[in-house]
C-alpha positions in Angstrom: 0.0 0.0 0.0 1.0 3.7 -0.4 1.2 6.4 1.9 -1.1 8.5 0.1 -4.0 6.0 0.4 -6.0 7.0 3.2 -7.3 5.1 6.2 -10.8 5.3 4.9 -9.9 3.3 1.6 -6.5 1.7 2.1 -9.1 -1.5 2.8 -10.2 -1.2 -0.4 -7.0 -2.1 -2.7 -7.5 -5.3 -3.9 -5.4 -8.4 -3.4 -5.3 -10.1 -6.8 -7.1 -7.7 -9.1 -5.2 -5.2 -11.0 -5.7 -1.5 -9.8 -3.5 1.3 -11.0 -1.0 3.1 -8.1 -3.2 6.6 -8.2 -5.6 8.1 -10.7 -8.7 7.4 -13.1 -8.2 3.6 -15.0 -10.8 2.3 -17.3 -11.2 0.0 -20.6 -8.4 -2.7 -20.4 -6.5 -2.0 -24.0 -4.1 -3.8 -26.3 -3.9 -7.0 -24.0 -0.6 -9.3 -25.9 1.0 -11.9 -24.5 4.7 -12.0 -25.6 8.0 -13.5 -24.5 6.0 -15.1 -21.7 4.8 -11.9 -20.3 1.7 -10.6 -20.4 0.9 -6.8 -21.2 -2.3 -5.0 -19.9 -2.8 -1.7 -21.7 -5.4 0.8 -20.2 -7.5 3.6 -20.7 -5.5 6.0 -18.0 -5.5 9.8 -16.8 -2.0 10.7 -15.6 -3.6 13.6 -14.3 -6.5 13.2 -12.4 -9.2 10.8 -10.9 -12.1 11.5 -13.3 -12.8 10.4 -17.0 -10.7 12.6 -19.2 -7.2 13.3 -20.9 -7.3 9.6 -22.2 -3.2 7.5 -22.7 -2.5 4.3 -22.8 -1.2 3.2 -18.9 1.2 0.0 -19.0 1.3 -2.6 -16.6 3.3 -6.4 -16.8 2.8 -9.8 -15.1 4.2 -13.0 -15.5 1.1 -15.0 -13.9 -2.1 -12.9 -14.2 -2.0 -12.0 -10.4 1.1 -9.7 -9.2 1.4 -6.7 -11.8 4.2 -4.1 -12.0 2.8 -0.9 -13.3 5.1 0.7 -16.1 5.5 4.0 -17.5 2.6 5.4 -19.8 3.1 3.5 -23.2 1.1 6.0 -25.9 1.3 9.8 -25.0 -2.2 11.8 -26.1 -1.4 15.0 -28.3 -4.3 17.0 -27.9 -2.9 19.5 -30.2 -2.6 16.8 -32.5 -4.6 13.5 -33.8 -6.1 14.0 -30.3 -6.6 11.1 -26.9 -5.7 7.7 -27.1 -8.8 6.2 -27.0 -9.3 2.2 -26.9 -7.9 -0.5 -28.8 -5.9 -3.8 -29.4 -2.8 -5.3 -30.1 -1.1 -8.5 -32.2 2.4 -9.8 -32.4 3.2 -9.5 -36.2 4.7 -12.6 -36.3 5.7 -12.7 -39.8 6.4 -8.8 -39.8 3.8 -8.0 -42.8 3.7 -4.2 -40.9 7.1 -4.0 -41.9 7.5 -2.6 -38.1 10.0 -4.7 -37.0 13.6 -4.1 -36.8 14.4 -7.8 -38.5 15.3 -9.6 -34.9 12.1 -10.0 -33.2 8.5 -10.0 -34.1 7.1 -6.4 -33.6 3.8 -5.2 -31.2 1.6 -3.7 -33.3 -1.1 -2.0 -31.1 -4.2 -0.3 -33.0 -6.2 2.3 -31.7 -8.4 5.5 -31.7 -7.2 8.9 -32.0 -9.9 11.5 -30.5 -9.4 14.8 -31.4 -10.5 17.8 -29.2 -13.3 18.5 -31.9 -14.4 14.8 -31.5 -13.1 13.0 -34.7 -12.3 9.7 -34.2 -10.1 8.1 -36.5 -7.5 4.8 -36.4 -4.0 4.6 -35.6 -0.9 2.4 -35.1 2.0 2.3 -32.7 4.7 -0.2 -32.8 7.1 -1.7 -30.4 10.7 -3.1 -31.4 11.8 -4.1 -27.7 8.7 -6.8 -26.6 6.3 -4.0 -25.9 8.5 -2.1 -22.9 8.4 1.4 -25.5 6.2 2.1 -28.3 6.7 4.2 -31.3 3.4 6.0 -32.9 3.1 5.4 -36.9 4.5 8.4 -39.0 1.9 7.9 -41.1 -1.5 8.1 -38.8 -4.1 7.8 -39.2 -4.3 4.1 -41.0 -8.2 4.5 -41.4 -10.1 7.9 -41.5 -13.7 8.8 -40.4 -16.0 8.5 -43.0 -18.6 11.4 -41.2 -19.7 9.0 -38.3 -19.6 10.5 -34.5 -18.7 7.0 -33.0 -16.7 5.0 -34.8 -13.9 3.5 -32.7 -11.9 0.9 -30.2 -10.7 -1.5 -33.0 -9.3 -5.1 -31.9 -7.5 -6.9 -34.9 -6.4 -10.5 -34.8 -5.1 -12.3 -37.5 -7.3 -15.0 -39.5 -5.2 -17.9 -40.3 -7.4 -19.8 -42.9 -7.4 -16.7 -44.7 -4.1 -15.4 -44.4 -5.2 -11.6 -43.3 -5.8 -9.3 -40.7 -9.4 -8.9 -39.3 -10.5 -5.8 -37.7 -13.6 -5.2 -35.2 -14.3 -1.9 -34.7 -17.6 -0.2 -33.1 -19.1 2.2 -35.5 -22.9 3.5 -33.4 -25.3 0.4 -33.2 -22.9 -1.5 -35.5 -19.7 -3.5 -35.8 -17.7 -3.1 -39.4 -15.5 -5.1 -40.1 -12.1 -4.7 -42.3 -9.3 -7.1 -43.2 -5.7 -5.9 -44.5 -2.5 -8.0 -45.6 0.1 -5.5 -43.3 -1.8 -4.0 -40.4 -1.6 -0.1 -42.3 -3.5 -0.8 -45.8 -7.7 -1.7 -44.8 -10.4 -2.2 -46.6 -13.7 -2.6 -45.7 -15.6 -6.2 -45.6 -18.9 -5.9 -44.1 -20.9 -4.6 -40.6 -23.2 -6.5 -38.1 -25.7 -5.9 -35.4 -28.9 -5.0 -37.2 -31.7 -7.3 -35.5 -29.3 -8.8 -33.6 -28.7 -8.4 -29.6 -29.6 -5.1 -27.5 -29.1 -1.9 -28.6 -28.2 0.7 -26.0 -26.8 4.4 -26.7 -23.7 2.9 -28.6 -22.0 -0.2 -29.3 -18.0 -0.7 -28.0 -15.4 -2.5 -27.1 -15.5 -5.1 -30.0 -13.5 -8.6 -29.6 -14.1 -11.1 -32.4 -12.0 -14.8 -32.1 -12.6 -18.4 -33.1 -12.8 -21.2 -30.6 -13.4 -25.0 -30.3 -15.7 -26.9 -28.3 -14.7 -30.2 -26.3 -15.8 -32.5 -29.2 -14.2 -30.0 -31.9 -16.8 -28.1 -33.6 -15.0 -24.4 -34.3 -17.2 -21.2 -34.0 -16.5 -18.0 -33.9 -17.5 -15.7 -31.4 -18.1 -12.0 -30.8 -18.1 -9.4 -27.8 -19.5 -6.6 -28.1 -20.2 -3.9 -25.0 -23.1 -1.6 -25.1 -23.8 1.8 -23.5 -26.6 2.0 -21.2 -29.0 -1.0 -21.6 -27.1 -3.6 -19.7 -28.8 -6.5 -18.1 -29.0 -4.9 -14.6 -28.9 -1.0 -15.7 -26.4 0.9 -16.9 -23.4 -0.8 -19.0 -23.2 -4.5 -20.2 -21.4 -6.9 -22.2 -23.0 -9.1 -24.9 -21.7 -12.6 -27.0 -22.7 -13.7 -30.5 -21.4 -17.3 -31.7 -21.5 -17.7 -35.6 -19.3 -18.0 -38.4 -17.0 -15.4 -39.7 -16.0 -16.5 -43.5 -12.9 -13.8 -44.0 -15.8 -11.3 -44.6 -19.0 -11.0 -43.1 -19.5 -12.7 -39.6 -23.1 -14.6 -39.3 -24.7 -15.0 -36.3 -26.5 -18.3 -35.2 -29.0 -16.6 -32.5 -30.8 -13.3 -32.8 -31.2 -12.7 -29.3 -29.5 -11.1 -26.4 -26.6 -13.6 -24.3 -25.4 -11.8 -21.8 -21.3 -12.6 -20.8 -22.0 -11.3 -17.5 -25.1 -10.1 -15.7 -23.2 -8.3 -12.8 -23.7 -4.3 -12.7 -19.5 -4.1 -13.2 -18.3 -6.5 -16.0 -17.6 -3.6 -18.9 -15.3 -3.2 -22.1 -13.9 -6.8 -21.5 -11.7 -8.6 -24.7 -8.5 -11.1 -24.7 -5.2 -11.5 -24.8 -3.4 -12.2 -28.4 -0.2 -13.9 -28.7 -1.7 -17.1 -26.9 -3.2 -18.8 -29.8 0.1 -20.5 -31.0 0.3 -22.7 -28.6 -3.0 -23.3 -27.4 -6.8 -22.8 -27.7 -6.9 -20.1 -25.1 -9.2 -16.7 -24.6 -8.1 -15.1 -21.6 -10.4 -12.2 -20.9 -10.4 -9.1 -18.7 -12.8 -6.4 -18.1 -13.1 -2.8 -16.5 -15.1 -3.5 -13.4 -17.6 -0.4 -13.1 -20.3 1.2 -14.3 -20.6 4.4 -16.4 -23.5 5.1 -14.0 -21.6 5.9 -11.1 -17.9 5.3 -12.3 -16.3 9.1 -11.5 -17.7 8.8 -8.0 -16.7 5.8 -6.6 -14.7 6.2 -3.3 -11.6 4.9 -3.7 -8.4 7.3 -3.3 -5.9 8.0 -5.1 -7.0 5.8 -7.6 -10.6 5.1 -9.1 -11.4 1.8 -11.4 -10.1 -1.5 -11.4 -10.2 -5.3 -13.4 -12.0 -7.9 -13.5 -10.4 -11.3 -12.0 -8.8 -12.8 -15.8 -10.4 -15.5 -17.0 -10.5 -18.1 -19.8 -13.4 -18.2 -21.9 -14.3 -21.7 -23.6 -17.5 -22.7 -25.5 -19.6 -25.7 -23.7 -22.9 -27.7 -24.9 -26.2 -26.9 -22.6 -29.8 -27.2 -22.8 -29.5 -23.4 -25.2 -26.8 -25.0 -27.4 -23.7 -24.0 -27.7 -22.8 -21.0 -25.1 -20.1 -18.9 -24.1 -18.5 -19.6 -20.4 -16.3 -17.8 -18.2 -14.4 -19.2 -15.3 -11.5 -17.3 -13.7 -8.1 -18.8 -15.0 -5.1 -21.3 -14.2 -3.3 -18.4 -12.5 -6.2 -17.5 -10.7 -7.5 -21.2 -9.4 -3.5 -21.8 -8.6 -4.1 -19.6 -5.1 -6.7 -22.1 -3.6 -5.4 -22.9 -0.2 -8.6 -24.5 2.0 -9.1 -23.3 5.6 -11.7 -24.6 8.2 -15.2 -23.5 9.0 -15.8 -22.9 12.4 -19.2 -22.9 13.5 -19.8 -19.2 13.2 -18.1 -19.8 9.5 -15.7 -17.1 10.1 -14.0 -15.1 6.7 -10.1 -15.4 6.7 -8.4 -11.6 7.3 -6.2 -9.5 4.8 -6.8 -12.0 1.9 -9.1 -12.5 -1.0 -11.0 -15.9 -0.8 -13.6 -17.8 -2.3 -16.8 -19.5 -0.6 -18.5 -22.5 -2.8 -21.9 -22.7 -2.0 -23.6 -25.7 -2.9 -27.8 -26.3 -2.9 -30.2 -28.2 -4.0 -32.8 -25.7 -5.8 -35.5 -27.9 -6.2 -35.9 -27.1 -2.2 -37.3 -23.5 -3.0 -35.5 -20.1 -2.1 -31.9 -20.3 -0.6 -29.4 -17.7 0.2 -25.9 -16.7 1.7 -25.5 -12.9 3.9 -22.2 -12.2 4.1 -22.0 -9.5 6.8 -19.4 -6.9 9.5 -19.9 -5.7 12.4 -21.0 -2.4 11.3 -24.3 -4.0 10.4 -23.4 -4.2 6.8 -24.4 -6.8 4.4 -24.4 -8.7 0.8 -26.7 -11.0 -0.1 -26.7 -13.5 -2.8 -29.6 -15.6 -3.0 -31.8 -18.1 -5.1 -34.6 -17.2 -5.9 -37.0 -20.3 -7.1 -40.0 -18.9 -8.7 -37.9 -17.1 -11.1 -35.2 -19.5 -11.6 -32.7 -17.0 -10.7 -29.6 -15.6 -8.8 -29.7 -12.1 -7.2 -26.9 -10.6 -5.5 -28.0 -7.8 -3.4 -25.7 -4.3 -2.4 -28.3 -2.5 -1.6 -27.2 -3.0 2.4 -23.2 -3.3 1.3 -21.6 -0.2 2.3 -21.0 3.0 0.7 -24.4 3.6 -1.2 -24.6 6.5 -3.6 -24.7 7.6 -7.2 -27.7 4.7 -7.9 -25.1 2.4 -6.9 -27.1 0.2 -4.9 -29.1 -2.1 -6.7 -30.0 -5.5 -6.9 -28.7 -7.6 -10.0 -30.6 -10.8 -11.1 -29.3 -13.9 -13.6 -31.6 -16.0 -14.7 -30.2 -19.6 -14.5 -30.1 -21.4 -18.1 -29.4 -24.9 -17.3 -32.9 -25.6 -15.9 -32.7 -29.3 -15.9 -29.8 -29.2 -13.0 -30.7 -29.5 -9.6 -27.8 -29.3 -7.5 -26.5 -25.7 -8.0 -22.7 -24.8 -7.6 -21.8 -20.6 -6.9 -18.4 -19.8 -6.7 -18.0 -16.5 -4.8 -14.7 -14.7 -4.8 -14.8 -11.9 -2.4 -11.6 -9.2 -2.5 -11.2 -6.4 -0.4 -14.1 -4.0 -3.0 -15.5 -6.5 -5.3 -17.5 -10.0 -5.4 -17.7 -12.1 -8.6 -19.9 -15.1 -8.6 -19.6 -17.9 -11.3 -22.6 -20.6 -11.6 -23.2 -23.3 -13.8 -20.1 -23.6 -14.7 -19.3 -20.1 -16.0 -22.5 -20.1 -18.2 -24.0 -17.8 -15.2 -22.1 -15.2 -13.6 -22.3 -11.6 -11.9 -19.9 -8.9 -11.1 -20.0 -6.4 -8.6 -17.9 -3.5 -7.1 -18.6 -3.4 -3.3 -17.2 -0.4 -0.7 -18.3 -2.4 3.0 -16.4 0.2 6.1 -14.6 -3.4 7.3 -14.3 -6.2 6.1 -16.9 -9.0 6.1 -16.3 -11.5 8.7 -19.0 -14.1 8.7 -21.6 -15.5 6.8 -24.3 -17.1 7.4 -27.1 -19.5 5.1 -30.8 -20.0 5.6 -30.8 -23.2 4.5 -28.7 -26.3 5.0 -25.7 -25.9 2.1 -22.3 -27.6 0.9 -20.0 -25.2 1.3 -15.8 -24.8 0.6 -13.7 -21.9 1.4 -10.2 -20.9 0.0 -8.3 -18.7 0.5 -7.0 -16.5 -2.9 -3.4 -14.5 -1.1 -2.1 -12.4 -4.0 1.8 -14.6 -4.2 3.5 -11.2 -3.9 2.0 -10.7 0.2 1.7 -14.4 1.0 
């Protein structure tokens, strides 16, 4: 912890999520995975703790769990093409940017440039050195606005069957798409979203990536973030699984599948640069809420990350969904501790309860509570098939940030019902059948929670999650 962090917060600073030493953090940007490190880019404001005056921040980890924080990696130039707004970034393995010095692969991170007057167009910056200093394109922008007020946060990857770039990038209610031999020269392919999943202020945030089931059926799928119109009020992420045929990608469902149903799961893609070697999506997400984002009352630093974890695609009763369960690195941390009969919390860790119930016995839930009469409250709830997790009595309670979020349940032919709840320090992410179901949630409690209690008779497992760095 630092100095500056007051009393009233310092409890706040998560153990194994990633929160930036002091000032405003938000979308997680240009997430690569190179030389067996992994690089988390992010929205950041050097100068302050609000929204505004948009770099890229740096940070590095080895495992997912302890971060070092670097220096900014992409300056803004407001005199110039403007912020640096959202984006990705690839290892050009074959160097087809012509980027790379001729020794190593180069980064190749795409983004938007924001100017002051509001034009958003797309750009490049480059890294020779494994992504520790970047270098911004002479010749930026790569791709111009075509007259369109929102039209940004592009994510490329590269399409192997088709030998070409692919990019995703949020243009209002739509995602175009367009495909390029070298990362600099695009052309446009096609756009999706009309009559397809919810349609809120804006789409953002695009991520689009094949995977393969268990039995080896390949689909592709895409994320898309939306602004308001979430599942539980204000901001929410959305999946599509299709086919993408180097052009146009195709949808099998019209309607709405939510990734996450929590208030605080936001502007979430992957990692590139694991796909070589294995099957892998390992996602991450800005945990708030445009609602209340620039209030919350952390000090001297405001927004935080998700837990990372690996999405795969599984068979249920719906078909073939979209799961997320936190990964490896994460689950590594498990170390079991007793219950005693007032099932007492562990102190100064993160930790996870498994709660375990059989639904078919009607309404169930778990109160996890302090002893300044502060509580959250994650229940069943049997006549609509549903989880609720309930802030409302949490903590600090302001800027509409008390709420109740509900997930239906989709596996309905399951009795037995698993929740894994990971509790650190500010935040609480549940994950049900089997990361088909799960909510996220910011949480601000004056202590710490130190029991729990059930109100009916429940399996449960507790772990404790120490970030490796303090154990």
């Amino acid at each position: 912890m630092k100095n500056t962090e007051t009393m009233m917060t310092k409890q706040w600073r998560p153990f194994i999520h990633f929160t930036p030493e002091k000032n405003w953090l938000n979308d997680p940007n240009g997430m690569v995975y190179f030389n067996d490190m992994y690089h988390l880019f992010f929205q950041y404001n050097p100068t302050g703790d609000k929204h505004g005056n948009m770099h890229w921040g740096h940070a590095q980890s080895t495992d997912l769990v302890n971060w070092q924080e670097k220096d900014i990696a992409i300056y803004a130039d407001p005199d110039g093409l403007g912020y640096v707004f959202s984006g990705g970034a690839v290892v050009d393995v074959n160097n087809t940017s012509g980027l790379g010095d001729g020794t190593v692969p180069p980064l190749v991170a795409t983004f938007t440039h924001h100017s002051k007057d509001e034009v958003q167009v797309q750009s490049l910056a480059y890294s020779q050195d494994g992504g520790d200093t970047w270098v911004e394109y002479a010749n930026n922008p790569v791709i111009a606005n075509p007259g369109l007020k929102d039209f940004r946060d592009p994510k490329v990857i590269w399409d192997e069957e088709n030998s070409q770039w692919v990019m995703a990038l949020a243009v209002e209610h739509f995602i175009y798409f367009y495909v390029s031999s070298n990362l600099i020269d695009w052309t446009f392919a096609s756009k999706f979203g009309e009559g397809h999943g919810t349609h809120g202020r804006v789409w953002e945030c695009p991520d689009l990536f094949p995977l393969t089931t268990p039995c080896g059926i390949t689909k592709w799928v895409l994320i898309v973030s939306l602004d308001p119109a979430g599942p539980n009020g204000g901001t929410g992420t959305q999946y599509f699984i299709g086919e993408f045929d180097g052009k146009q990608f195709i949808s099998d469902h019209t309607e709405t599948r939510w990734l996450d149903y929590g208030p605080d799961n936001y502007a979430g893609v992957t990692w590139d640069g694991l796909q070589p070697t294995s099957n892998k999506r390992i996602f991450i997400a800005w945990m708030s809420n445009w609602v209340y984002a620039n209030d919350l009352p952390t000090n001297p630093w405001r927004g935080g990350m998700t837990l990372p974890r690996e999405l795969t695609l599984v068979n249920s009763s719906k078909g073939i969904m979209l799961a997320n369960l936190p990964s490896d690195d994460i689950t590594s941390l498990k170390a079991a501790f007793s219950l005693t009969d007032a099932n007492t919390l562990p102190e100064s860790c993160a930790y996870e309860v498994v709660w375990k119930f059989d639904k078919s016995l009607g309404d169930n839930s778990i109160t996890f509570f302090n002893s300044e009469d502060e509580k959250l409250v994650i229940s069943y709830v049997a006549e609509n098939n549903e989880i609720q997790l309930d802030r409302t009595q949490s903590g600090w309670n302001e800027k509409d940030f008390g709420r109740v979020a509900t997930a239906p349940l989709k596996m309905t032919d399951e009795n037995t019902i698993e929740c894994s709840i990971i509790i650190d320090q500010s935040s609480v992410e549940v994950f049900t059948e089997k990361g088909l179901t799960t909510l996220t949630s910011n949480i601000f409690p004056k202590v710490p929670y130190s029991e729990f209690t059930t109100t009916r008779t429940s399996q449960l497992e507790c772990f404790t999650l120490i970030n490796k760095a303090t154990s």
